[in-house]
C-alpha positions in Angstrom: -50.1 84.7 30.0 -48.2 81.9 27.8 -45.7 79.9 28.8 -42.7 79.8 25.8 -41.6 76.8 24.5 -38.0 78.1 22.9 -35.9 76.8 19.9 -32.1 76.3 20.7 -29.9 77.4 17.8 -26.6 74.9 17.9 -24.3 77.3 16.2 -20.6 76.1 16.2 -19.6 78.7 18.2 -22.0 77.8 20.9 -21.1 76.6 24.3 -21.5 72.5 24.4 -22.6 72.9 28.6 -23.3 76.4 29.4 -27.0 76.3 28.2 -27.9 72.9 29.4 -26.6 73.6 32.9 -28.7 76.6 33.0 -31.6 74.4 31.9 -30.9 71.8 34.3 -30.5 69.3 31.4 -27.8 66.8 30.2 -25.9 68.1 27.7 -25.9 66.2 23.9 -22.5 67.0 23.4 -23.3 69.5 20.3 -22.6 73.2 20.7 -25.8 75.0 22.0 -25.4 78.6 21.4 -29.0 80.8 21.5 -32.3 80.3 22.8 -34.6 82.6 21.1 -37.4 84.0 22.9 -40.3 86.0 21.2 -41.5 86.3 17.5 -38.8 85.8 15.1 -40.0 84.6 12.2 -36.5 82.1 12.3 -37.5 80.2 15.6 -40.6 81.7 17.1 -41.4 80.6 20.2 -44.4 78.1 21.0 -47.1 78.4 23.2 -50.3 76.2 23.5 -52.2 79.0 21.5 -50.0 78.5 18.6 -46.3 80.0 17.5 -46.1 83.4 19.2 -45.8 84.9 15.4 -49.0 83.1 14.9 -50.7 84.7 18.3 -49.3 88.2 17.8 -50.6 88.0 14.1 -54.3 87.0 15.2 -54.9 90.2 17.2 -51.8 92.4 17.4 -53.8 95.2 19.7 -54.9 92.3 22.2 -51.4 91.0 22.5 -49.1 94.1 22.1 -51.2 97.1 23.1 -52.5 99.8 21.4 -49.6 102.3 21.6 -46.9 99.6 20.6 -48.8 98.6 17.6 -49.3 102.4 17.0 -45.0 103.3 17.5 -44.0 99.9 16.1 -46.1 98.3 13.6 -48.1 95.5 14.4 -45.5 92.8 15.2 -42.9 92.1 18.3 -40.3 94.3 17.9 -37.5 92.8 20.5 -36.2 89.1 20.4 -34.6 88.0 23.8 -32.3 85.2 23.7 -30.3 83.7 26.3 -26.6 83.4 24.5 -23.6 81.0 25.5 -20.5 81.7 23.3 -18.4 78.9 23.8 -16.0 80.4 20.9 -15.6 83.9 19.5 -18.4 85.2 17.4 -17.5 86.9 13.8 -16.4 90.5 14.3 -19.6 92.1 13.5 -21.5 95.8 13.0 -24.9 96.6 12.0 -26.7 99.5 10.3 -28.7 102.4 11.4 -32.3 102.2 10.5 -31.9 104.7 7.9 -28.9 102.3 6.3 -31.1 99.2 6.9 -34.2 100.6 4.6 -31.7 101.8 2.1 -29.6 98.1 1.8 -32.6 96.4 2.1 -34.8 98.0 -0.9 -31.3 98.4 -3.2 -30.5 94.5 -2.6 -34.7 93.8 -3.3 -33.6 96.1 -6.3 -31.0 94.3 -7.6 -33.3 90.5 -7.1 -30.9 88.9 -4.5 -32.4 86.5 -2.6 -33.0 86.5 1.1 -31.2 83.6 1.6 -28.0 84.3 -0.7 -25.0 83.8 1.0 -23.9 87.8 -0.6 -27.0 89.1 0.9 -26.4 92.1 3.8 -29.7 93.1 4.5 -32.2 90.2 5.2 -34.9 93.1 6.4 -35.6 97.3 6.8 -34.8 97.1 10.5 -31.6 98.3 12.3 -30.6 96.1 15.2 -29.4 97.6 18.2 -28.3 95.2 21.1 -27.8 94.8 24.6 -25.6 91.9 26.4 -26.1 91.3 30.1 -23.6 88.9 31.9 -25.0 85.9 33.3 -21.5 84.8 33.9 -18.3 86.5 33.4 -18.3 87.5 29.6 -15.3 88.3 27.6 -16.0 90.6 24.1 -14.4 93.2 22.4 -16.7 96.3 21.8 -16.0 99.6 20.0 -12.3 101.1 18.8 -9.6 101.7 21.3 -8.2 105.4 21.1 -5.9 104.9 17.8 -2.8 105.6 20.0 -3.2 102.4 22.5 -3.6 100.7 19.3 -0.6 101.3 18.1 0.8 100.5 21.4 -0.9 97.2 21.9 0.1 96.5 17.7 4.1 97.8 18.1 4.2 95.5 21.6 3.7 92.2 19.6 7.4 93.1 17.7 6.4 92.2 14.5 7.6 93.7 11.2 4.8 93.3 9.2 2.8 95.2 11.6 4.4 98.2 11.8 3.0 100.4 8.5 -0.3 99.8 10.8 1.6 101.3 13.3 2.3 104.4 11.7 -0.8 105.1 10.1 -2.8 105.3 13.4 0.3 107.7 14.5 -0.1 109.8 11.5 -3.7 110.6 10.5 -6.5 111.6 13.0 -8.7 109.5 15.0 -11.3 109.1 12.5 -9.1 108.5 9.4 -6.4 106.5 10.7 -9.0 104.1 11.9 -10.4 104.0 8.3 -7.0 103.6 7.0 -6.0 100.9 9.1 -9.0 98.8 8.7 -9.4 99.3 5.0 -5.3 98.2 4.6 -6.4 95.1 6.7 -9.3 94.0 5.0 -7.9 94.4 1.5 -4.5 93.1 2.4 -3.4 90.1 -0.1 -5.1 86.7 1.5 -1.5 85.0 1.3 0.5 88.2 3.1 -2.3 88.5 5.8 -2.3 85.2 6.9 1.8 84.9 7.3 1.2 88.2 9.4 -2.2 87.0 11.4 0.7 83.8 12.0 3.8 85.9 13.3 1.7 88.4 15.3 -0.1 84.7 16.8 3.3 83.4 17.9 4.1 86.6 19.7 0.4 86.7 20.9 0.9 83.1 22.5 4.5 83.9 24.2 3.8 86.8 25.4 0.4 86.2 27.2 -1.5 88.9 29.3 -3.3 91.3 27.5 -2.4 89.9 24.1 -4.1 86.7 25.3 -7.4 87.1 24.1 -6.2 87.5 20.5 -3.7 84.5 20.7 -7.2 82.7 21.8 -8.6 84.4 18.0 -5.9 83.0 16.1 -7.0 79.7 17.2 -10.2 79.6 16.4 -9.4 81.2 13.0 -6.2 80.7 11.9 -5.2 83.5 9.1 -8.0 85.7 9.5 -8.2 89.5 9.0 -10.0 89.2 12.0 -7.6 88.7 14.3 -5.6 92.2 13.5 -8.7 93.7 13.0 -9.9 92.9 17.0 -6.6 94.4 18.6 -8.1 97.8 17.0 -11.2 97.5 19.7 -11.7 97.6 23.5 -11.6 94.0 25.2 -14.1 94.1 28.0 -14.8 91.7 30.3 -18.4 91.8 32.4 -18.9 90.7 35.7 -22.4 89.0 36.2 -25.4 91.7 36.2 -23.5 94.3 33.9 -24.2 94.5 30.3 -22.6 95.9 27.5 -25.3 98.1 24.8 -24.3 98.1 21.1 -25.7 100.5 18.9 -25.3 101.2 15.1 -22.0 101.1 13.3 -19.7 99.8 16.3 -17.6 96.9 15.5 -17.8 94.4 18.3 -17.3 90.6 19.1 -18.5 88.0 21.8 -15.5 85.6 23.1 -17.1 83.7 25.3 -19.6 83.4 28.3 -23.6 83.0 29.4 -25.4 86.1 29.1 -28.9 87.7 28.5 -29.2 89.1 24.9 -31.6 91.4 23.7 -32.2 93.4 20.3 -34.6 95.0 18.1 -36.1 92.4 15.8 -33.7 91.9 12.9 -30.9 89.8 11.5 -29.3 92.8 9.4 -25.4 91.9 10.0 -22.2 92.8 8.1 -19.2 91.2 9.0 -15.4 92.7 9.5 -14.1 89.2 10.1 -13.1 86.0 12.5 -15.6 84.1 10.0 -15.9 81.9 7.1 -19.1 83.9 6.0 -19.1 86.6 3.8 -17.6 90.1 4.2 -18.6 93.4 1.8 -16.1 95.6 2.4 -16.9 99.0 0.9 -20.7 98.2 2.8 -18.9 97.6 6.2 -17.1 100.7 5.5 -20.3 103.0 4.7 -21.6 101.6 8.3 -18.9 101.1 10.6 -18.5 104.4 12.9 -14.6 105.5 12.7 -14.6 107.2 16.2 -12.9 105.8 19.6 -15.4 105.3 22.4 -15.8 103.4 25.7 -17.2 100.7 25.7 -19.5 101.8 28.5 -20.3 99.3 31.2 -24.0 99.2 32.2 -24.8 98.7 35.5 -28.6 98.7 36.7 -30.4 101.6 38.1 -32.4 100.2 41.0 -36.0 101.9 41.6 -38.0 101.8 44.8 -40.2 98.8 44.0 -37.2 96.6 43.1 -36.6 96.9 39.4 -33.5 97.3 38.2 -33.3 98.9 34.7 -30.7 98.9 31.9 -30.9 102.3 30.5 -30.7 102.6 26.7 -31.1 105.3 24.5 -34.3 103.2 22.1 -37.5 102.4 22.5 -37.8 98.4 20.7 -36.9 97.0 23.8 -36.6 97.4 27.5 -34.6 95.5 29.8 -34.3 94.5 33.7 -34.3 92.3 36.3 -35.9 91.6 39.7 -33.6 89.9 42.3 -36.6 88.4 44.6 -35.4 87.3 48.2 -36.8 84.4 50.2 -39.5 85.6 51.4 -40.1 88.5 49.9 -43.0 90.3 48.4 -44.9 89.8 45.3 -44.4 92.4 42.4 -47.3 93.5 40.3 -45.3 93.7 36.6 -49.1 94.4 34.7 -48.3 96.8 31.6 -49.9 98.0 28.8 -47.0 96.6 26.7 -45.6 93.2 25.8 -43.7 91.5 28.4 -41.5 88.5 27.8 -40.5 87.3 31.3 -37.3 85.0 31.7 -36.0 83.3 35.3 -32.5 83.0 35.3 -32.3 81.7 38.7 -33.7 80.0 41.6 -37.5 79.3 41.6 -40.1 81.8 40.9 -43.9 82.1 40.4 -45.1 84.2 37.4 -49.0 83.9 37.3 -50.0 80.5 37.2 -46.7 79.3 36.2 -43.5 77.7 38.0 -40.1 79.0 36.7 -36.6 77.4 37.0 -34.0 78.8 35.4 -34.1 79.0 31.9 -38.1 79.6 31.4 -39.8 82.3 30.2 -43.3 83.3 29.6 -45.3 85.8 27.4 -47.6 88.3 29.1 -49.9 90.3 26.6 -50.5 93.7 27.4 -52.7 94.8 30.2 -52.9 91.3 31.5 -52.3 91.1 35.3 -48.6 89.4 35.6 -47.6 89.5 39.2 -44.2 87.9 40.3 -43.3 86.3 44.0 -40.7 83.5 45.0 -37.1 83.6 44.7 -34.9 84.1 42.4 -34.0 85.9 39.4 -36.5 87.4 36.7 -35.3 89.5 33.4 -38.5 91.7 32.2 -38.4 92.3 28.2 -40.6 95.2 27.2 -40.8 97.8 24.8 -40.9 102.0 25.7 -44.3 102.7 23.8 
């Protein structure tokens, strides 16, 4: 078992307290937005054995297990980061694995470099997500049905708006979606902004659930973006539930502290609420034109005490332990990778003391028992 020494990312969206408070630090006064926990080749984690990349890479059966170098290749396939969004995130989807290899080996194709600022695909890898609320946590997740859009579009009284308006009235779910986000990411720079500013006026005075998008306009004044978002669901979590994001649904983080986990990838295209780049016909070939719910996870408790997040893949596994003073001890041992992160209180993992905010690595098949109190996030893989 290794205790992780984790990189903090200060993105400007990040939260300038919400991490450090966690930590139990002073804050610097810069925006802190992700701790990264695991084997990213970006910001692996440290350990006195060496960079967890480097320890996984010396012996990947020793450290990972047989059957998860067998199902996933001899490398880490989750990353867990803790995640404070102080600010909205862009307005985001990513590809399916079968998209991924296919924009990945057409952009190696056509010689762009990794690190090209036009570049979709940085890897093969698709990148499903999961978000778990640490505190309340505001996002926006998946298309409303196209009706309530038009509703929640014709409500804000503005001209400009309505041929939005009646194209989600007057095509089916599928293709009025397509239709209205096509018209609003191709819309003429000048036009969209003077709408983005009209519908932000009537955002601002009217409050309530427009809100959240008045708090958009803000942060990006102009952008696409900010029509774009009233298309999707605005969910708010309560601590302990968690929001799953698969391939091909648009989705944003507003802001909060939560638990993040995905497979191992940075394979993004953005719709908007960003200065960064945006390939339009690519978003289009991946984003999923359907309405859905965003589908609030709560966890399924078992008998020993673990309480599970249920997803539909195998890179990673997520859940918690919420140990009482007192207590017992768990035995966590598994013959998979285990990244194990307190969140609260004070709790013994091995050897080790955790306070909120460290994490350790556990190799497979080495004994990793649990005891104290507090609150423990398991990371694992379904091998």
């Amino acid at each position: 078992m290794d205790r992780l020494d984790n990189t903090v990312r200060p993105y400007a969206w990040g939260s300038p307290t919400a991490i450090p408070h966690l930590l139990g630090v002073e804050p610097t006064g810069e925006p802190q937005a992700e701790m990264w926990m695991g084997a990213h080749p970006g910001a692996p984690s440290r350990t006195e054995r060496g960079t967890l990349v480097e320890v996984v890479d010396a012996n990947p059966e020793a450290e990972l297990g047989k059957a998860a170098v067998a199902k996933f290749g001899p490398h880490l396939p989750f990353l867990l980061k803790i995640l404070a969004a102080g600010a909205p995130l862009s307005l985001q989807v990513h590809p399916d694995l079968e998209q991924a290899k296919e924009g990945y080996a057409d952009e190696e194709r056509r010689g762009i470099p990794v690190d090209a600022p036009h570049r979709n695909y940085k890897d093969a890898n698709h990148k499903p997500e999961l978000i778990c609320a640490l505190t309340e946590f505001d996002g926006l997740c998946g298309f409303r049905d196209p009706v309530q859009a038009a509703d929640l579009l014709a409500g804000l009284g503005v001209d400009r708006l309505k041929p939005y308006v009646d194209l989600l009235h007057a095509h089916p779910e599928d293709a009025a979606l397509r239709e209205v986000l096509t018209a609003i990411l191709t819309a003429d720079p000048e036009e969209m902004a003077g709408t983005v500013a009209e519908a932000t006026a009537a955002a601002t005075r009217l409050g309530g659930d427009y809100a959240p998008y008045a708090d958009l306009a803000h942060h990006y004044p102009g952008d696409p973006g900010v029509i774009a978002a009233m298309l999707l669901n605005h969910v708010r979590l309560q601590p302990g539930e968690a929001l799953f994001l698969g391939a091909g649904i648009p989705h944003a983080y507003l802001n909060g502290l939560g638990v993040e986990i995905m497979a191992n990838s940075d394979n993004v295209l953005r719709c908007g609420l960003t200065p960064k780049h945006v390939d339009v016909p690519e978003l289009l070939r991946v984003v999923r034109f359907e309405a859905s719910d965003p589908g609030v996870l709560r966890p399924e408790a078992s008998p020993d005490g673990e309480e599970v997040y249920d997803t539909p893949i195998d890179e990673f596994r997520l859940s918690r332990y919420v140990l009482p003073e007192g207590g017992t001890a768990h035995d966590l041992t598994l013959d998979t990778p285990q990244i194990l992160l307190c969140t609260a209180g004070a709790v013994h993992a091995g050897e080790y003391e955790l306070s909120p905010g460290q994490s350790v690595f556990v190799p497979a098949d080495e004994k990793a028992e649990i005891s104290g109190a507090g609150t423990v996030f398991r990371a694992t893989v379904v091998a």
